[in-house]
C-alpha positions in Angstrom: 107.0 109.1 76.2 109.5 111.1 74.0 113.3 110.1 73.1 114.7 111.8 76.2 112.3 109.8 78.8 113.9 106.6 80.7 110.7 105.2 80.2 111.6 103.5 76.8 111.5 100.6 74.7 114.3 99.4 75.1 113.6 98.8 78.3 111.6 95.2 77.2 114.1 94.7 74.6 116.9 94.9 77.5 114.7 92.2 79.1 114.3 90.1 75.7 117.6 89.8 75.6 118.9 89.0 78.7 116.3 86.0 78.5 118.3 84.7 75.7 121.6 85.4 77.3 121.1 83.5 80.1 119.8 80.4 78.0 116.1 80.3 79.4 114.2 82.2 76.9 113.2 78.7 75.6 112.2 77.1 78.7 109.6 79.9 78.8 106.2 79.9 77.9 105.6 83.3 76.0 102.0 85.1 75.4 100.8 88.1 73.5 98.7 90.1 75.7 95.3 91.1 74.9 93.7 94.3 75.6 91.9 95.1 78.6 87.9 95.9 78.6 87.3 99.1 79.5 85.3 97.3 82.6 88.4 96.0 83.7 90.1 99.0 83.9 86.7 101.0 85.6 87.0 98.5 88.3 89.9 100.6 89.8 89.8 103.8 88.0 87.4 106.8 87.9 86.1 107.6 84.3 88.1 110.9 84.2 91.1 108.9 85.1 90.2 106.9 82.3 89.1 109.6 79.5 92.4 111.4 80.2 94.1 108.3 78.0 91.7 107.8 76.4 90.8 111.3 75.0 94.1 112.3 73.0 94.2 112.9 69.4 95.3 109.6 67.7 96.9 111.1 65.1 100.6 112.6 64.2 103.6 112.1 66.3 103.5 114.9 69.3 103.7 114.3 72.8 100.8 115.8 75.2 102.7 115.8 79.1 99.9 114.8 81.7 103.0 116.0 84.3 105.8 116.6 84.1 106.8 113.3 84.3 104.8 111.4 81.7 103.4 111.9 78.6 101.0 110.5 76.0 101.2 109.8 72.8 98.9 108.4 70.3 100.0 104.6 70.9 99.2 105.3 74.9 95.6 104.2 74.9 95.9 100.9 73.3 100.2 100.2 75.3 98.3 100.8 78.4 95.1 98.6 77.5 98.0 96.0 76.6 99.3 96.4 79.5 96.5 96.2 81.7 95.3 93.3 79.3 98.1 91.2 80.1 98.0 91.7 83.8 94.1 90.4 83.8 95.1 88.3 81.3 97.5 86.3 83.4 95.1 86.5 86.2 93.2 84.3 84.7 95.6 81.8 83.6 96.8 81.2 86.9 93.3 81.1 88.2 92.0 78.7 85.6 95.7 76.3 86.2 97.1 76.9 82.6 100.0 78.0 84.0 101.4 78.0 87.5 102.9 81.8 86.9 103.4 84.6 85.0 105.8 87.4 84.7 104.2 90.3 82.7 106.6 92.0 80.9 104.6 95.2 80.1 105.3 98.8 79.9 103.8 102.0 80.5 104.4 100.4 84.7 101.1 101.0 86.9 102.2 101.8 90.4 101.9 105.4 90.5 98.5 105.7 88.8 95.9 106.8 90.8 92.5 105.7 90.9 91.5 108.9 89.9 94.8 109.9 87.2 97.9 109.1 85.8 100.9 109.9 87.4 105.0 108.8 87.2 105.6 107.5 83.8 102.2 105.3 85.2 98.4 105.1 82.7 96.3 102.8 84.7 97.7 100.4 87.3 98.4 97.2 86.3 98.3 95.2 89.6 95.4 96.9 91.0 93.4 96.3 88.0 94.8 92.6 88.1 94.0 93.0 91.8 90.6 93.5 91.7 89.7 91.2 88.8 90.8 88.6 90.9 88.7 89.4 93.7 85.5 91.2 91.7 85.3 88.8 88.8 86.6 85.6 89.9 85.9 85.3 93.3 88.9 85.4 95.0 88.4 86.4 98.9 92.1 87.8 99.7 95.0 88.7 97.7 98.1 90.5 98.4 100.2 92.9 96.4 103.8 93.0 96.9 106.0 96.0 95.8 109.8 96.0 95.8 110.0 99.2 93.2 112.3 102.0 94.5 109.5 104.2 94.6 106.5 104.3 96.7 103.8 102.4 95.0 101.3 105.4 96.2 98.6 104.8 93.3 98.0 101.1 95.0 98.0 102.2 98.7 95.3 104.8 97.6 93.2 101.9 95.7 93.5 99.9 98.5 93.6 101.7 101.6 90.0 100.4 102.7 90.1 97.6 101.2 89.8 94.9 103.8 90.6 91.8 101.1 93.9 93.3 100.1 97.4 93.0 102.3 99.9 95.6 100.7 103.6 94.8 101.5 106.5 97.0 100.2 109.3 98.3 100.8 110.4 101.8 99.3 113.6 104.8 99.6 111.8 107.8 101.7 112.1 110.7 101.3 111.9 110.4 97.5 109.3 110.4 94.5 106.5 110.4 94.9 107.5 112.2 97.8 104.2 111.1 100.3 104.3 109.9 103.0 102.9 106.3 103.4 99.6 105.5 105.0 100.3 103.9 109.0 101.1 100.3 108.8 97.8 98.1 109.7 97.4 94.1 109.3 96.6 94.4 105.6 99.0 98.0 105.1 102.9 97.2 105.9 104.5 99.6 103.6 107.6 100.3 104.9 110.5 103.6 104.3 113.9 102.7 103.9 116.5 105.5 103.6 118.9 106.3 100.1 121.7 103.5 100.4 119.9 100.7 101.4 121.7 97.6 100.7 120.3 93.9 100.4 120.9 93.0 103.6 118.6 95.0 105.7 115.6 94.1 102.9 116.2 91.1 103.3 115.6 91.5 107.5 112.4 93.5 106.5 111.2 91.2 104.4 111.7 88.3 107.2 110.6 90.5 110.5 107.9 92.6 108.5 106.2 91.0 105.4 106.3 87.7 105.7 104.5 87.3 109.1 101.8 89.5 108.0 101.5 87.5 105.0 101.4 84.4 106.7 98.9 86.2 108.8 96.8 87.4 106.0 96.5 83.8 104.2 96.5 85.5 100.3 94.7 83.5 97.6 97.0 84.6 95.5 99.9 87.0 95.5 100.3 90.1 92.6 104.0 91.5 92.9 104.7 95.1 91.3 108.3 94.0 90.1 110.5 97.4 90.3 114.5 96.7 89.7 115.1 100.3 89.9 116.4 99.4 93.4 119.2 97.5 92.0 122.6 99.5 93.1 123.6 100.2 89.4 120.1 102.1 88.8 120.5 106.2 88.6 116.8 106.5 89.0 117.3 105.1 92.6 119.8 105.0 95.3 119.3 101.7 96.7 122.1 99.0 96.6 120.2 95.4 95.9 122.0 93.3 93.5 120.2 90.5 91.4 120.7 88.0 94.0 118.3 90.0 96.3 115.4 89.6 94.0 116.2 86.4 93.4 115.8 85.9 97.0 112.5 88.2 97.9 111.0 85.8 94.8 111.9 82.7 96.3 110.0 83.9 100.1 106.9 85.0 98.2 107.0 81.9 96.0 107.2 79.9 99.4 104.0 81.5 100.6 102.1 81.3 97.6 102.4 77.3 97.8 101.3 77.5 101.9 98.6 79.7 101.3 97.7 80.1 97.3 98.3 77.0 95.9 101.2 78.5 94.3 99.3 81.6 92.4 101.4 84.2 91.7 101.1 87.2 88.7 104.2 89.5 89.1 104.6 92.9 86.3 106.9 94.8 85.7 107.2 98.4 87.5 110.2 100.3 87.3 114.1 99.5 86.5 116.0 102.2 83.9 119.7 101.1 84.0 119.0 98.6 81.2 122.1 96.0 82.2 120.7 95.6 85.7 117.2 95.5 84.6 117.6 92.7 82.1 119.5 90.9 84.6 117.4 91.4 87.6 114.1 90.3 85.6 116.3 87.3 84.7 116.7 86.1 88.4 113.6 86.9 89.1 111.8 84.9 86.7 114.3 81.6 87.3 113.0 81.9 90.7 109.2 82.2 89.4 110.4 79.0 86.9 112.4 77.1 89.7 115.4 76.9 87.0 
C-alpha cells in the first residue's frame, strides 16, 4: 500500500522469522495458497465491492487510495485473491481432516471490509469469505468467528448481523477506528468495547464470563478466528496492553471448544499487528498453541 503504510511486507517476513527463531518453523506444515474464485469471494461481497479491486489499471507502479487508509496497487487483485484463496483453502483442509488446523498467514487482513467495499488497509474479508464457504459450500450448520484485533471487526458484524448460523465473539478498544459503534450483543452477536489500556487480565475475564458461555451455547462446527496482535502492549497502532502469553491463552480456550463442539476445526488469519517484534512473537505463541508444542 505505499512505503510509508504499516501495512507492509515485512510484516509476514517478521512472522517467517520468528517461526525460525523459536525452532518450530520445521514442525510446521507450510502451504502456498491458491487464489480464490471469484464465487467465493461473491458469496460475501456485492459486485461493486468486488469491481472496485478488481478494476485498477494493472500496469506501472502508482498507488490509487480507495480511503484514506488503503490503497491499491496493481498486485492488489491477485494479494487479496491469495488471501481469500488461502482462507477457503484451509477451510477445506480442515473440513476434509488433512490437517487438524491452519494459521493463514495472509496479508492485505479482511476485517474491515465491507460486504459492500473495502475499507482499513482491508480488500475482501478473509474470515467471512472462509465463513460462508463453510456453511454455503460445504454444509456446515454453525460456525463462529472470533476476533481479538484491536480494532472493531465492523466489516464481519455487518456480513453477519442476520445471520442466524454465525456467533461473532470479539473483543475490541472503543472509542477508536473504525470509530462505530457495535451492534447490541444477542446469542449469536457478543462483541464487546473495552477502553485504551486494557491489560490481559480483564480479557482474559471477558473471555471466561462473555465468550465462552455463548460459545458453548452456540455449539460451532467449526471456529474462524480473525487473529489481530495489534493489541499487544508494544503495538503503536493500538493502546491495549496484552502480552504474548495472553494469546497464547485466548488460543488455548477456543482450541478447548473446538474439540467439545467441532471436532477440533479451527482456521485462524491473520488481521492486524504493526509493531513487527510483537507481531512475530505473538503469532509464534499463537500457533504453538494451535500446534500443542
Amino acid at each position: 500500500m505505499g512505503q510509508w503504510h504499516p501495512e507492509s511486507p515485512a510484516r509476514l517476513q517478521a512472522i517467517a522469522d520468528q517461526l525460525i527463531n523459536a525452532h518450530i518453523d520445521d514442525l510446521l506444515e507450510h502451504r502456498e495458497a491458491p487464489l480464490a474464485d471469484l464465487a467465493d469471494i461473491a458469496r460475501n461481497h456485492s459486485p461493486n465491492a468486488i469491481d472496485i479491486v478488481r478494476s485498477q489499471p494493472h500496469e506501472g507502479d502508482d498507488y490509487y487510495p480507495i480511503d484514506g487508509d488503503t490503497s491499491l496497487n496493481r498486485h492488489s487483485w491477485q494479494a487479496a485473491l491469495r488471501a481469500a484463496g488461502a482462507a477457503v483453502a484451509a477451510t477445506d483442509a480442515v473440513i476434509d481432516g488433512e490437517i487438524d488446523n491452519a494459521f493463514c498467514s495472509v496479508r492485505p487482513p479482511g476485517h474491515h471490509a465491507r460486504p459492500s467495499a473495502p475499507m482499513g488497509f482491508c480488500l475482501f474479508n478473509n474470515v467471512a469469505i472462509a465463513a460462508r464457504h463453510a456453511l454455503d459450500a460445504r454444509g456446515l450448520k454453525r460456525v463462529a468467528v472470533v476476533d481479538f484485533d484491536v480494532h472493531h471487526g465492523n466489516g464481519t458484524e455487518e456480513a453477519f448481523r442476520d445471520e442466524r448460523r454465525v456467533l461473532m465473539a470479539s473483543f475490541f478498544q472503543h472509542p477508536y477506528y473504525p470509530y462505530v459503534d457495535p451492534l447490541p450483543v444477542t446469542p449469536n452477536r457478543v462483541n464487546v468495547p473495552v477502553p485504551a489500556y486494557t491489560k490481559g487480565d480483564v480479557v482474559r475475564q471477558l473471555v471466561l464470563d462473555k465468550w465462552l458461555p455463548a460459545l458453548n451455547a452456540f455449539k460451532p462446527e467449526m471456529i474462524f478466528i480473525s487473529a489481530g496482535f495489534d493489541a499487544h502492549r508494544e503495538d503503536d497502532l493500538g493502546g491495549m496492553g496484552l502480552v504474548e502469553a495472553d494469546y497464547a491463552w485466548m488460543t488455548e480456550q477456543l482450541m478447548a471448544v473446538a474439540r467439545k463442539h467441532a471436532r477440533g476445526r479451527i482456521v485462524s488469519c491473520l488481521e492486524g499487528g504493526y509493531n513487527l517484534s510483537a507481531l512475530g512473537r505473538s503469532v509464534v505463541a499463537h500457533v504453538k498453541a494451535l500446534a500443542e508444542i
